[in-house]
N, C-alpha and C positions, 0 to 999 in steps of 0.2 A: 186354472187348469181347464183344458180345452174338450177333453174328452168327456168330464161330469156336465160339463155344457151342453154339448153337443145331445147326449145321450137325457138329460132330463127334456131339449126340445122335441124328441122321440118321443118321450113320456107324455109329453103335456098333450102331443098329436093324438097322440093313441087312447087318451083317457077322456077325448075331447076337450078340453084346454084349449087348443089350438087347431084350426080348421084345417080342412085339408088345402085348400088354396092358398091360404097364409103360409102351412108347413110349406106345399113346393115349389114356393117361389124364396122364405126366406132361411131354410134348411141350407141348400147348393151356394145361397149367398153367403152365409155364414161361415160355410167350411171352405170355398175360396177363400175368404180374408185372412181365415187363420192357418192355410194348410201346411206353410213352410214350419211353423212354429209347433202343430201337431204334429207333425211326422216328426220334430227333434223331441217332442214329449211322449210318445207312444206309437211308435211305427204301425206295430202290426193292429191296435183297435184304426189308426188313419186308414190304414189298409183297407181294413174290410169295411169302414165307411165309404170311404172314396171310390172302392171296386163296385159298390151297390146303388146306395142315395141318390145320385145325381141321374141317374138313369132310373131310377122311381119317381123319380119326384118328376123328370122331365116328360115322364109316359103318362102320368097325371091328366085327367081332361074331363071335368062333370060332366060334357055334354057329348058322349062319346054316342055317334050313330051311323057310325059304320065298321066296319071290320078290319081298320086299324089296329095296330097292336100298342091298345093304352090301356092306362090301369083305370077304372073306377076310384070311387073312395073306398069299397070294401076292399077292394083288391089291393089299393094303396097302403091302406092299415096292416095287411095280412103279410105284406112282403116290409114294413117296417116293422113288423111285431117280430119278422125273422132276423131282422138284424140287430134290433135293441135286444134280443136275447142272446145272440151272439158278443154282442156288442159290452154286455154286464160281466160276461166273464173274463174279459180282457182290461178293462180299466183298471 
């Protein structure tokens, strides 16, 4: 199952488990591999992965020193802690 996958590497991110660097580079790779096969197993939790994550993880940037629109790591946490809670009542 693709979505308890998906959603415990949210958790491991979030609980620190998993760095933020490691989550947004290997988060967006993981849910390309498996996106045809998610969206026939749970459309709409793909859904609101797919509409979100990728555009988190890619706004991603520790060493953010300009006025760019990137996320920190707090800020990264704060916008996956919105979708993994989204994210649980859909699985």
């Amino acid at each position: 199952m693709i979505g308890p996958e998906l959603i415990q590497m949210m958790k491991d991110f979030l609980e620190g488990k998993t760095g933020p660097n490691d989550f947004s580079f290997d988060f967006p790779a993981r849910l390309t591999f498996v996106y045809d096969e998610f969206q026939k197993e749970n459309p709409k939790l793909c859904d609101l992965i797919e509409e979100n994550m990728p555009d988190y993880c890619a706004a991603f940037d520790p060493y953010i020193d300009d006025d760019r629109e990137l996320l920190n790591e707090d800020q990264l946490r704060k916008k996956v802690k919105g979708v993994y809670e989204k994210a649980l009542v859909l699985q």
